[in-house]
N, C-alpha and C positions, 0 to 999 in steps of 0.2 A: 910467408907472404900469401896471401888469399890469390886465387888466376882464376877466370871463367874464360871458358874455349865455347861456340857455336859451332855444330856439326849438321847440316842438313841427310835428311833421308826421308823415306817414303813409306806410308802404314797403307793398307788393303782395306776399302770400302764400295766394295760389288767392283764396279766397273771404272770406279777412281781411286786413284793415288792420291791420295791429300798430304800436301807438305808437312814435314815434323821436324823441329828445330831441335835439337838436342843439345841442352846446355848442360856443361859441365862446371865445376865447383869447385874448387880446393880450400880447404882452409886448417887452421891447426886446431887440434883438437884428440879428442880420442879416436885412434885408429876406426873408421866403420864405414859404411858405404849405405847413403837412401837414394831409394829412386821415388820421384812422384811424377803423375802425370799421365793417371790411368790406366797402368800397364797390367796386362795380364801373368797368369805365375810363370808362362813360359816367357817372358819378359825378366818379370825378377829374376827367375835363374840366372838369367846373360850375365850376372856380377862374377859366376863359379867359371865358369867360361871365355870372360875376358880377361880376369886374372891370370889364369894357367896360360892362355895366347900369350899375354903380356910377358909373362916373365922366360917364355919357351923361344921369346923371340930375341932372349938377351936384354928387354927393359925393365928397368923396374917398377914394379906396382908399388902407388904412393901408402904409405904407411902415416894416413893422417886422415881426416873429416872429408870423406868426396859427398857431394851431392849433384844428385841427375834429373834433371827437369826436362821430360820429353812432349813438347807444346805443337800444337793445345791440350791445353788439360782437360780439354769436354770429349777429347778425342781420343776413343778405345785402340788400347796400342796390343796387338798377336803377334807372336811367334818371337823367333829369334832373327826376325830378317835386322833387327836392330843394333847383333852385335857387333859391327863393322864399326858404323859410325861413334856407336858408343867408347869400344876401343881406343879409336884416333883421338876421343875429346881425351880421354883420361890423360893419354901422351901429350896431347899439346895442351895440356892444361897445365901440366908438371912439368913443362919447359924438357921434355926428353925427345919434342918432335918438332922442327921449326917449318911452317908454308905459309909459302908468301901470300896467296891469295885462296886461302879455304871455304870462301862463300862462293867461288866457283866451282864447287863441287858438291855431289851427292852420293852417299855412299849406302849401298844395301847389301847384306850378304851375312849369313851366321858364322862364328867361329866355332873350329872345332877345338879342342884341347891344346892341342898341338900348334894353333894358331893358321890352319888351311882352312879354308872356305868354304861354304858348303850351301850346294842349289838353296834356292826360295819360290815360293808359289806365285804366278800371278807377276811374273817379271816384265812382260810385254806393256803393260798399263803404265808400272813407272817408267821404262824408256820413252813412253809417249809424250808421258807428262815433265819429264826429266828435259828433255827436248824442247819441249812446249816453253820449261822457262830459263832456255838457256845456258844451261851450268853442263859439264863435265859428268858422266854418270859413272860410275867401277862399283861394278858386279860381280861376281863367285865365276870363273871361268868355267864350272859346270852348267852356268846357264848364256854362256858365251853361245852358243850355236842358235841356240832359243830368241837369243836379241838380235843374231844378225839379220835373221826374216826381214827385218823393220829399214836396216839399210843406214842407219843413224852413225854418225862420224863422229859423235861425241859421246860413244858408248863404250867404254874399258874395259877389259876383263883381267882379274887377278884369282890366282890360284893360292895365297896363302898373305897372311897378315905382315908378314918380313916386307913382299914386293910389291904393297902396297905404300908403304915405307918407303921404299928406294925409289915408287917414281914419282912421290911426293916431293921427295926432298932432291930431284931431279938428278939421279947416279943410274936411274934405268927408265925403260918405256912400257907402257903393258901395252897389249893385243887390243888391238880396235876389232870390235865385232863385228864391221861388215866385213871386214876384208876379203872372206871365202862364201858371202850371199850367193852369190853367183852360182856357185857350184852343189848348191844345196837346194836353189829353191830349181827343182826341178821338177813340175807340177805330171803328176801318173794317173790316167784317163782309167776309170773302172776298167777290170778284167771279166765283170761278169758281160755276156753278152744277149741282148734280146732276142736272138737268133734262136737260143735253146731254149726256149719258150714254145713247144708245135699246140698248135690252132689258136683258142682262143683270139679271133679276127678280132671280137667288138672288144675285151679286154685290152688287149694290145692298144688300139685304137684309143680306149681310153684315156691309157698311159701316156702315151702322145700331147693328147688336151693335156693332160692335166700337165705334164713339163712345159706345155707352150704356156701358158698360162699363170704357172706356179699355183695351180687350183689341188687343193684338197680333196681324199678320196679316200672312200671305203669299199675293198672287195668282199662281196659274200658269197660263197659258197662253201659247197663242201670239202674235205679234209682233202688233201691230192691234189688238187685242181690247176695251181699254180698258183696260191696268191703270193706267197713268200717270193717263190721265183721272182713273179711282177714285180714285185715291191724292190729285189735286192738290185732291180736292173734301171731302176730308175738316176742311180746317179749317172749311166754312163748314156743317160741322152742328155741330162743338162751339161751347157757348158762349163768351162771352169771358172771358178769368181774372177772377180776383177781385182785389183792390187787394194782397192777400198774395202771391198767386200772381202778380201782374206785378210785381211788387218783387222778389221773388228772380230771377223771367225776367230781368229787365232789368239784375239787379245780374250775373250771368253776363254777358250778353251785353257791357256796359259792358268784359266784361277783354277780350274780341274784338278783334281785329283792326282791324274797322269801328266797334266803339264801338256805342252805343245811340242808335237815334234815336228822338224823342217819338211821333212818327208810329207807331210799334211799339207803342204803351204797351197794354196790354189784351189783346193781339194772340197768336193762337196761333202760337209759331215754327215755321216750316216748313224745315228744313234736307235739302236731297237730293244729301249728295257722289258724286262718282263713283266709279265702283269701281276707280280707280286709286289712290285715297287709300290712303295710309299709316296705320300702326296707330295712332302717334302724332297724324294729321290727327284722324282719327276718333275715338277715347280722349281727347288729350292729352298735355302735353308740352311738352319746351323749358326753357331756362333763363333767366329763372326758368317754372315751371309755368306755362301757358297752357288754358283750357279747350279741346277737343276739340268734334266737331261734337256728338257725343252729349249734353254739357253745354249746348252753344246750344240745342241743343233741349230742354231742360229745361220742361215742363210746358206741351209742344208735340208733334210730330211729324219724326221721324226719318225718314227714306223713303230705301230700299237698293234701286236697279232694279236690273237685272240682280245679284240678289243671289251666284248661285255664280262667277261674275267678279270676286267679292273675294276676295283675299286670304285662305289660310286661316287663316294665324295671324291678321287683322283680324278677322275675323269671331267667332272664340276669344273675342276683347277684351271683345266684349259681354255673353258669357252673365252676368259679377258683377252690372254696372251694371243688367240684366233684372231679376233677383231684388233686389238692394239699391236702388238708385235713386240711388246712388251711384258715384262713381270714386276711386279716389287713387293719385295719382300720388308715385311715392318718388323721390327724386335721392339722392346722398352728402351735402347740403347741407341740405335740403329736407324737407317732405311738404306734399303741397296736398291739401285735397278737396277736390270738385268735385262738386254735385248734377247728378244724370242720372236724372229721371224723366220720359221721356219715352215718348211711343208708338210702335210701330216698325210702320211699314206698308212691308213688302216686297213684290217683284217679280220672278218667275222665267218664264223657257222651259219648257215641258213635256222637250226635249229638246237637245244638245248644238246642233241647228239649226234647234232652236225649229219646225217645222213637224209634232211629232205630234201627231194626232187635228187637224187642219186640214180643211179643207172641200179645200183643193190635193190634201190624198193625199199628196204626194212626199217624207214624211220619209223618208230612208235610213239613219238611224242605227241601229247594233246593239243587241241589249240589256245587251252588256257597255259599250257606248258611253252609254247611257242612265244605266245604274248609275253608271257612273265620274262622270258629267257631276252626277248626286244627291247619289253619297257627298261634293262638292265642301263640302255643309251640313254639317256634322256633326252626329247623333243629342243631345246635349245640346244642341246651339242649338234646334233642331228641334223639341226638346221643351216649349223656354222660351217658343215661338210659341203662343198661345193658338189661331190661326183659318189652317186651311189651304183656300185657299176657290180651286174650278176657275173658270176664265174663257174659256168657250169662243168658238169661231172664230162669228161671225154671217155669214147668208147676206145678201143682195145686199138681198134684200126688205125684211129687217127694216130694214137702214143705212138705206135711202134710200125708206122709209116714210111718210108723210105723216098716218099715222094723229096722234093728240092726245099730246103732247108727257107725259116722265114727271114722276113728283112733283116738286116743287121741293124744297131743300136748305134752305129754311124751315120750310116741311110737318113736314119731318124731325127739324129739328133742333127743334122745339118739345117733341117725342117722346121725343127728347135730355133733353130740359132735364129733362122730369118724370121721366125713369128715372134720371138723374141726383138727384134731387129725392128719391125714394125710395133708395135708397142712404145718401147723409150723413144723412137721418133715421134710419135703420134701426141703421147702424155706423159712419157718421163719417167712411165714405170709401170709394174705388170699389169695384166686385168683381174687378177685375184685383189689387187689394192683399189681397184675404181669405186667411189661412191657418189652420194648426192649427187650435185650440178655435172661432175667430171663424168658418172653413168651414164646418164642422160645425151651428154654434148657425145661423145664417142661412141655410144652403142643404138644409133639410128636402126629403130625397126620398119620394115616395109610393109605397105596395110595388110598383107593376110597374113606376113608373121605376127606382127601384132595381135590380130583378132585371135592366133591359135594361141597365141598366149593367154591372156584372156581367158580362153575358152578352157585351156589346162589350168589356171589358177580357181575358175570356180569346181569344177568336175575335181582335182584332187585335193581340192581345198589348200591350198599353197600359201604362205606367209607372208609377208612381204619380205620376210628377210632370203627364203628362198627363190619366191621373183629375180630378188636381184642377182643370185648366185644363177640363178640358170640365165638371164640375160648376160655375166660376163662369160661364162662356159662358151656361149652360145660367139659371143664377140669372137673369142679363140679361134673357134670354127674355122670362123669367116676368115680369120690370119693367118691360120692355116694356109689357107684357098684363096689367100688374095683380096679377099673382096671387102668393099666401105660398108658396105648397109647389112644387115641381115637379115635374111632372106625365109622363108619355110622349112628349106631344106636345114640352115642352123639352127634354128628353134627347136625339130624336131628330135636332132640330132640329141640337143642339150637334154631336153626333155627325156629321153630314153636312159640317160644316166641318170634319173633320180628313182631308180630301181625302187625304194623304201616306200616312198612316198604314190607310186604308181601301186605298191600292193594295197 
């Protein structure tokens, strides 16, 4: 007698979970088993897979004509997160599995031989979307800790294909994944501290803007100086995200590599690739689409040391994702988006051997060697960089100083929080995102800031795109300090960070 079973589950596409109906087939024939419906080889496999579960679990695998239609069929089916559900059709298609109401459910998770379950990439998306359309989700209880972040009541965790089984056919319960949230999302404020940072006033200071602000920034100097230091200490003045903003963090990082861990939750992402990454490392990429480091760092911190030691077409990649806060990634198959709004704190050499303007003296590099080793940035990235800020060479005295230690990265980031504070009161979101009409109405100039502006955009020949960028710097300032309008003292302030551009 011919039986067709419906099984719901979920495929990987960037940042969505698109429904996949999984039908199954019986009918009499010669023993074999097809799958149609787009499926990749590590798809087809799942047939050697779901047999051995099947029969390891004490049921019988049908010994007759299956067929598997995983729909839509325009839609590219990866991995094995599909052998769960495909499992359960087999069984209730062969009358071996009786539920009463199987369209409230969704099932994702690989089988192992033995029929135990086994993590999947990218699990936070589908509990979203599982949620989103009201069905029952049971998941691999390896990625039980991973879904309870999310706090979802309709989210099951099972440990093997048997006790999915049993709390089908309702003889047992599985694990709701928020149960133990609580105890997990306990969000841990950086350990590096600003403190160990001695001098650098005006760099410090910068660092400051730029987290008030979430503005972009490039340190140049030479080798020692601190930039690293700067850069690793920036997570611990910005606040910790918000329950919106570590949900999307987290639903990124979940399609990662590494996966998401609870220990992250809150947390601002700090990702620093090398500069030997590929465009696709850094962007995104892969088949199917994979987020890129610039997407991990999504509503965190991107950090590029040695910034002209990338790649020039890498480095090209980012000007979109600057301005939109997005990525998307196009295959023949495909389109994924990808959010990428993150903050870019870079790191350069004054020179091709990094020792000009050093306390040593002995850079020897030319000025056509200088130029070459700059032009390396190119004038539209360059433009996209809100804060070009100098880190010069410290003498011997200051290092090893004994005088009273600098502010803390607490101090600071309190600082943070209120100019932050004013902001989303003001317009709802940073001043690194102000543009057109919204620039304009919020960053009121007072006539002699005005005229020095002016007066700086004809003298260093300025863009209009870094106009705008030192006009929001410049707003910061003043959030810093309280104040509506700005004033000379902000303009100038701003202006002094556009190091590049003043040589």
């Amino acid at each position: 007698m011919m039986k067709l079973a419906h099984v719901y589950s979920r495929a990987s596409m960037g940042m969505q979970a698109p429904l996949v109906t999984i039908e199954v087939h019986i009918s009499g024939g010669l023993p074999m088993l097809h799958m149609a419906g787009l499926p990749a080889k590590a798809v087809r496999e799942s047939n050697h897979r779901v047999r051995s579960a099947i029969m390891m679990c004490g049921f019988k695998f049908p010994s007759c004509h299956i067929t598997i239609n995983l729909a839509p069929a325009d839609l590219p089916k990866e991995g094995g997160r599909f052998d769960l559900a495909i499992a359960l059709g087999i069984l209730v298609a062969s009358s071996q599995l009786t539920i009463a109401d199987l369209a409230a459910y969704e099932f994702i998770g690989e089988l192992a031989l033995s029929g135990e379950l086994r993590a999947v990439a990218g699990i936070l998306p589908v509990v979203l979307a599982a949620s989103a359309a009201g069905r029952q989700l049971i998941i691999p209880s390896a990625n039980a800790a991973e879904a309870a972040v999310l706090r979802k009541q309709n989210v099951h965790a099972a440990h093997h294909l048997l006790a999915v089984c049993e709390a089908l056919r309702g003889e047992a319960k599985l694990q709701v994944c928020s149960v133990a949230a609580d105890e997990a999302l306990t969000p841990i404020i950086s350990d590096t501290d600003l403190a160990d940072v001695r001098g650098q006033p005006h760099a410090r200071r910068a660092l400051e803007v730029a987290a008030s602000g979430q503005h972009s920034v490039l340190f140049v100097g030479p080798p020692g100086t601190g930039k690293t230091m700067l850069a690793t200490r920036m997570a611990g003045l910005l606040p910790l995200l918000t329950d919106a903003e570590a949900q999307e963090a987290a639903a990124v990082t979940s399609l990662g590599s590494q996966g998401f861990s609870p220990a992250q939750w809150r947390q601002r992402p700090f990702r620093a690739p090398h500069h030997g990454s590929s465009a696709a490392a850094l962007v995104g990429g892969g088949r199917p689409p994979r987020p890129g480091e610039i997407s991990l760092a999504h509503h965190g911190i991107l950090f590029l040391d040695e910034l002209p030691e990338f790649d020039r077409h890498t480095l090209e990649a980012l000007r979109e994702p600057l301005e939109s806060g997005i990525i998307t990634i196009s295959r023949a198959a495909c389109q994924a988006v990808f959010p990428a709004r993150f903050q870019l704190i870079a790191a350069m050499n004054p020179c091709p051997c990094g020792y000009l303007g050093s306390l040593r003296g002995d850079c020897q590099c030319s000025v056509v060697q200088i130029q070459r080793y700059r032009a390396r940035i190119s004038g539209p990235l360059l433009d996209r960089i809100d804060m070009q800020v100098e880190v010069p060479a410290l003498s011997a005295g200051i290092l090893l100083s004994g005088s009273a230690p600098c502010e803390e990265s607490a101090s600071v980031r309190r600082r943070v929080i209120v100019a932050h504070g004013r902001q989303q009161a003001r317009q709802n979101c940073y001043n690194h995102d102000l543009s057109g009409a919204a620039l304009r109405e919020h960053c009121p100039l007072e006539a002699d800031a005005q005229a020095m502006l002016e007066q700086a955009i004809a003298r260093f020949n300025l863009s209009a795109r870094a106009c705008h960028r030192v006009t929001r710097v410049a707003r910061t300032i003043a959030d810093i300090a309280g104040h509506a309008m700005l004033s000379v003292e902000h303009v100038s302030e701003a202006l002094a960070y556009r190091h590049l551009d003043r040589r």
